[in-house]
Each structure stands twice: as C-alpha cells, then as structure tokens.
N, C-alpha and C positions, 0 to 999 in steps of 0.2 A: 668394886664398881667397874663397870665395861664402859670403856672411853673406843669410842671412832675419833682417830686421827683424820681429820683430813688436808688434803693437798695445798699448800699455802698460794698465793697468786702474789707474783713480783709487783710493787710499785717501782718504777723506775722511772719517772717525775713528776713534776707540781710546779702547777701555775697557778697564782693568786692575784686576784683583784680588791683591796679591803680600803677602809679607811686610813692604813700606814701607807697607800700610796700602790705600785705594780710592780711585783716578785716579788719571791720567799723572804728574800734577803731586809725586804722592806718591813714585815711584819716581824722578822724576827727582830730586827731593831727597835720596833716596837712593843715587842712583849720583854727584852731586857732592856726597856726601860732608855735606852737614847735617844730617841725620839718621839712625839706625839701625835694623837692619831685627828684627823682631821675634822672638824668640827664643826665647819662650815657649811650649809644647806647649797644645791643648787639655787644658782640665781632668781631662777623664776617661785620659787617655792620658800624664798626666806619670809614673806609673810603670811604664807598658807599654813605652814606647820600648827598644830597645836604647842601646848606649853609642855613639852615634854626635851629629855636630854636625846640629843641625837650623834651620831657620828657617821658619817658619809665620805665616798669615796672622792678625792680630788678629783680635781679635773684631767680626767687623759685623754689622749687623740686616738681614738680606734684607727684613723690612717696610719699612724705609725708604725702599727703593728701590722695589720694587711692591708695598707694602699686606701687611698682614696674613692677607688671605682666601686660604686655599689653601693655606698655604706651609708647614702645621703638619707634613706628610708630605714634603716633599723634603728632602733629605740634602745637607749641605755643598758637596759636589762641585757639584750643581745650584745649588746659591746660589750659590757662585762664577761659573756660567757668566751666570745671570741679571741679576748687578750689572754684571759687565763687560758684559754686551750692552747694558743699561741706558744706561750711561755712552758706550758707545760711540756709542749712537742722539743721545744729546744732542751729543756733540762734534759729531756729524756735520752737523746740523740740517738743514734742510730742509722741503720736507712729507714726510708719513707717511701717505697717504690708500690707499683700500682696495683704490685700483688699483696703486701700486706695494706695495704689500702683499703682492698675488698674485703677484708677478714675483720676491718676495723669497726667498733660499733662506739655507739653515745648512751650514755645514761645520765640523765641530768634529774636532779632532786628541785623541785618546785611546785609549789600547792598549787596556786593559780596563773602563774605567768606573770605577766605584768598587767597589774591592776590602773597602774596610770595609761597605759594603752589601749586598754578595754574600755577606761572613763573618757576620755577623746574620742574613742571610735563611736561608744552611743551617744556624745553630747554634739558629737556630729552629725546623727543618724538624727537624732529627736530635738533638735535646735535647727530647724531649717536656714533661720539667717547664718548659721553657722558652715555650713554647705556639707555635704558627704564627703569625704576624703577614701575612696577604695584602697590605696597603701596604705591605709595605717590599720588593715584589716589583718594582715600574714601576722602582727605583731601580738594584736589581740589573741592568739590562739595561744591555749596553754605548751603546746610543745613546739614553740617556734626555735625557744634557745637551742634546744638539741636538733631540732631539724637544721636551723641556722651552721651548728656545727658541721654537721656531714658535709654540706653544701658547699662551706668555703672551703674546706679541707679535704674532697672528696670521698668521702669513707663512706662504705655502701654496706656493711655488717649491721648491723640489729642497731636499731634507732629507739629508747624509750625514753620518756617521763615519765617520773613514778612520785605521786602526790599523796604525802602523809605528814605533814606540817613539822612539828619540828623534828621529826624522825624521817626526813624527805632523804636528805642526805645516806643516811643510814638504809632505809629501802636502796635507793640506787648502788649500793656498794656493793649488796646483799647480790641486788641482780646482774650488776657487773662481774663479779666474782661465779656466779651461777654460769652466765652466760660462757666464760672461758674455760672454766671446768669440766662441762657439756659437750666440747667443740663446735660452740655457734659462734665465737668469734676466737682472734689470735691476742688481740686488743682491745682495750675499752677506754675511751677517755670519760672517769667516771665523774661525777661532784655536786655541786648546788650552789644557785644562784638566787639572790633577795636585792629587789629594789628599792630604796625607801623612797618614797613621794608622801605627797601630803594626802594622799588617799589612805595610804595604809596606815600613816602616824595616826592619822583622826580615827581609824577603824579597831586600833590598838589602844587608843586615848578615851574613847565611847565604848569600850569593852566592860569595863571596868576592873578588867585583870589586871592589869600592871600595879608595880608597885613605887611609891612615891618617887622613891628616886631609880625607878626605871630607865633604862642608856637602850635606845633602840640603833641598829645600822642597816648596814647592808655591804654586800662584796660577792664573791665566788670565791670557790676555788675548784678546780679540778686537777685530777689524778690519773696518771696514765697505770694501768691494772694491765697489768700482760702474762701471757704463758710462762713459767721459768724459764722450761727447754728454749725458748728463743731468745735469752737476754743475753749470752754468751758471757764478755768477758766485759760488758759494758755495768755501770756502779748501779745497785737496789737501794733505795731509798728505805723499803722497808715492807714486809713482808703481810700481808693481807687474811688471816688467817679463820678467818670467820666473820658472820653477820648476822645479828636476829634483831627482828621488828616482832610486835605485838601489839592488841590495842586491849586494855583493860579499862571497861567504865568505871569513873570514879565513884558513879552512883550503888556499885554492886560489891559489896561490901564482903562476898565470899571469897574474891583476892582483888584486892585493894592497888593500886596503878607501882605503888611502892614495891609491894611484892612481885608484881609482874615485872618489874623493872629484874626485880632479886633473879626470878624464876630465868629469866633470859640470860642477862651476866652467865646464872650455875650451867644450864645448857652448853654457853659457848665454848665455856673452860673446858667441861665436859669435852666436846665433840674437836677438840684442839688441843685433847690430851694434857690441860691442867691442870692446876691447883689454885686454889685462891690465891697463896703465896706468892705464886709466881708473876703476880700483876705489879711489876714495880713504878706506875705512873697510872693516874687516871687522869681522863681529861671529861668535868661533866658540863653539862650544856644549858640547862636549867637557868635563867636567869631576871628575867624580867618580869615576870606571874608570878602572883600572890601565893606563895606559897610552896613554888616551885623548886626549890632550891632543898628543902624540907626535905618535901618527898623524895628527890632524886638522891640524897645523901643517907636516909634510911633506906633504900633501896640499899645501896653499894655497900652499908655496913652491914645489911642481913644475909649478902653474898660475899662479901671482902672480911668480912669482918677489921681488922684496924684498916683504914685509908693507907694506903701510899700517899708519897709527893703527886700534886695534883697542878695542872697548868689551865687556870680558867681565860682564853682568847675572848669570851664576850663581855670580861673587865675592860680589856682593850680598845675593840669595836665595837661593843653593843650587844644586842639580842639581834641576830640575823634570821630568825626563823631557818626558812627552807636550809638556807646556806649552814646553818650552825656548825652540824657536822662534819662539813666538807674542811670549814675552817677548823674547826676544831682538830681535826687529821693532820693540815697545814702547820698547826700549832703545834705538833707533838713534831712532825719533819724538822720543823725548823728549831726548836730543843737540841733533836740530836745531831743536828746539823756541825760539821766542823769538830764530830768527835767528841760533843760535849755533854756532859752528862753518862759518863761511858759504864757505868752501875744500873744503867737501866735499859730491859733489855724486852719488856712484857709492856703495852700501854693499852688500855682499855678504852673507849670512847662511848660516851651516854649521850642519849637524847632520854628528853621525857618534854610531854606537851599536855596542856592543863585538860584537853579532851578526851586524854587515857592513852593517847600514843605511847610508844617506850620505843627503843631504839638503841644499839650495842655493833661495838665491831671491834677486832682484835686486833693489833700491828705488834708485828717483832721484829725487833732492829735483827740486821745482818751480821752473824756474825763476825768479830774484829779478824 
C-alpha cells in the first residue's frame, strides 16, 4: 500500500469556553471528575427551555477578558468565541507583532450563527410594537464570530466559517490546516462555537431526534494551528496531522454514513502514514440522536477494528453541535495535559451527524 505522509501543523494552544466554567484547566477538572458542569439555564430562558437535560456555560464577564469598550452590542455566542480566542492566544505565547498578525487567519465551525440573534432581529423587524433595533443585525450574520475575531484581535489573514453541523468543527480544521500548508497563512486560530438558547433546545426537542435522556450544551473552544518552522523553542500542545469531512446520505444504502465514517478514518491513517494500530485514543462525538452513537461506533470498529481507550467530553457538557469537535480536541489536550496519560501517543477525533455528515481529524502528542 502507497501511504502520502503529509506535513503535520503545530497546535501550540487552546482556549475553551464550556459548561466546566473558562480554560483548559476547568474542563479537564471536569472530565477527571472534581468538579461539575454547570447546569443552570440563563436567567432569562429558565422558563422558555423545553423539558429536556441541558448544561450551559456559567456566567462570565467578556470585559474581563477584553475590556469593557465595545462589548455592550455583541451577543453571547461572540463572547464565547472572544474569551476562548483570548485564552487561547496566552496559552500559546509567543510574539503577537503586526507582522504576524497579517499572516494570521480565523476559521470558526458553526452551522448558523446564533439562532437567538437572528430570532430578535426578525421579532424586531415583524412586531412593529417591538421597534427595529439595527445592532442586533452584525450578530444575526452567520460569520460574525470569526469576523468578530479578526477585529478585536487584528489579524487580517483568511477569515472563514465553514457550516457542516456536527462535522462543523472538523471542516474548519481541515481548512485551517489547508490554509497553512498552502502559505495563505502563518496562523490560524481554529474551532467552534454552540449557543444554547431556548430556540435551539425547542428546535432539538420538535425534531424528534434526540434521545430520552438526551444532555444538550453549548461552549467553544478554539486552537491556535501554526507553521512548525515558527514555533522555535516554544511547547506543542500537539501535532495536527490530518482532516477529512464527507457527507454520506443515510437514505443511499450503496455506503451507508457508518461506512463513510470507516472510509474517511482509513483515508486519514493512510495519507498520515498509518496503521489502525497506531490510534491509541479515540474521542467520538455522536451523542444525543437516536441512534447516533451506533453508527459512529461501527464505523470506528470497521476502520479500527478493536476500540482504544475512548474520552467521550459531550458526557460532561452535552451535545454541543457546531462546537463538538473543537471540544472534543480540547478534551484529548487536556488528557495529556501535565504528562498524563504518557502510552498514548495517536488520538483520533469523530464527528457524525444524523443528516450523513462524518467528520475525522488526527493529533499526535509530541514527542517526550
């Protein structure tokens, strides 16, 4: 068999925003189990929820992170994107000067933006007593978070949102990785972001996809993806080594969303020069749709054949949609975090989404 090796892209940090609260640190407390994740609805939305389990992120100050000025018109969803990038910029450290700046690009994974944004902007448009509000309009746009980013941050490199539901996360990696390999950028702060409001619980809850005891959330997390040759002598978090999205209709029964999941995993190994063996961690994504869990685990066994040790984050937080991935990435960081875990050295990351989506990406730890 003819394997293409190709060029790995350095992560060298990560900023999360989840329901364990803001940074790594917080979530990985949460997924070993010393703390609990937060369970409490925005104030204004504790009687709008459907009946369903949810987990949401505490209350944070987006001033604390970048200042008070500005911030009085951006909508949650954005403050989520801004703290994790925030956070993620300090993990990373470095310099931040005006030349890599220019080089710098956003890739944010999210289906639609924020749905609670878009439903105030038309109940403002179409409820006259309610009056038109023009700022709440930049918010409504699907790619506000990643525009959002550039903006506080200056970075003027490649700007996208890339919307494939729960494989959202997984596309943007894909094209963050693309975009530096390419040389269209030096940097990319990559990841995904999920709101829950009581628009999306109830459009999750009238689906009739979920499954009874269904945990829906929301958070970010984003990834700084950079050049090796620039990372000098500064710590790799962990090494980016491929990505494949596909979408397979459930309805087309000549390969099945299972097998498509199979066919992408064997691709990646392929094209990353390796073996099913060598995947000592999966992390799948699969959690809240009827069924979904299923499929994405006969996928992995038709390409992995036995599982590895497996770290499922949306026990913890939820079903984050867009975000899944991104957290899920965060979830395997914060694993090896602190040295732990030092036998695993390959981690695989699945998305699959009930519409045919699939979604895969590869990290290897740095060598000790």
């Amino acid at each position: 068999m003819t394997t293409s090796v190709l060029d790995p892209v350095a992560i060298t940090g990560c900023g999360v925003v989840s329901p364990a609260g803001a940074g790594l640190d917080a979530l990985r407390a949460l997924l070993d189990g010393e703390t609990t994740a937060n369970a409490t609805p925005v104030a204004e939305d504790a009687e709008a929820l459907p009946p369903v389990a949810v987990r949401t992120v505490p209350e944070i100050r987006l001033a604390d992170y970048v200042g008070r000025k500005g911030t009085r018109r951006l909508d949650r969803m954005i403050g989520f994107t801004l703290i994790a990038t925030r956070l993620a910029l300090e993990s990373a450290g470095g310099a931040d000067d005006d030349a890599l700046r220019a080089r710098t690009g956003v890739a944010v994974g999210t289906t639609t933006g924020s749905v609670r944004s878009v439903y105030e902007l038309a109940h403002s448009i179409f409820r006259p007593e309610v009056g038109y509000v023009p700022s709440r309009f930049p918010n409504s746009v699907m790619n506000s978070c990643a525009g959002q980013v550039a903006v506080w941050n200056a970075f003027q490199g490649v700007n996208s949102t890339l919307a494939n539901g729960h494989a959202s996360s997984a596309s943007a990696l894909r094209y963050a990785r693309n975009a530096i390999r390419f040389g269209h950028a030096t940097r990319v702060f990559v990841g995904g972001v999920e709101e829950l409001s009581p628009q999306v619980a109830w459009g999750w809850h009238k689906s009739g996809t979920l499954t009874q005891d269904a945990l829906l959330g929301e958070g970010c997390a984003m990834l700084v993806a950079e050049d090796p040759a620039r990372v000098g002598d500064r710590e790799v978090l962990a090494e980016l080594l491929g990505a494949e999205v596909g979408y397979f209709d459930p309805r087309d029964r000549r390969i099945t969303p299972a097998r498509g999941l199979a066919r992408c995993v064997t691709r990646l190994l392929e094209r990353a020069g390796l073996t099913a063996g060598d995947v000592d961690l999966v992390s799948p994504g699969a959690a809240s749709q009827h069924g979904a869990r299923a499929v994405e685990e006969y996928g992995l066994r038709l390409a992995l054949g036995e599982l590895p040790a497996a770290v499922r984050v949306s026990e913890a937080v939820g079903d984050c949609y867009s975000a899944s991935g991104a957290l899920q990435a965060a979830a395997v960081l914060a694993r090896w975090s602190g040295g732990s875990h030092p036998g695993e050295r390959h981690a695989l990351v699945t998305s699959l989404g009930t519409d045919g989506s699939v979604g895969c990406f590869l990290l290897r730890r740095p060598a000790a």
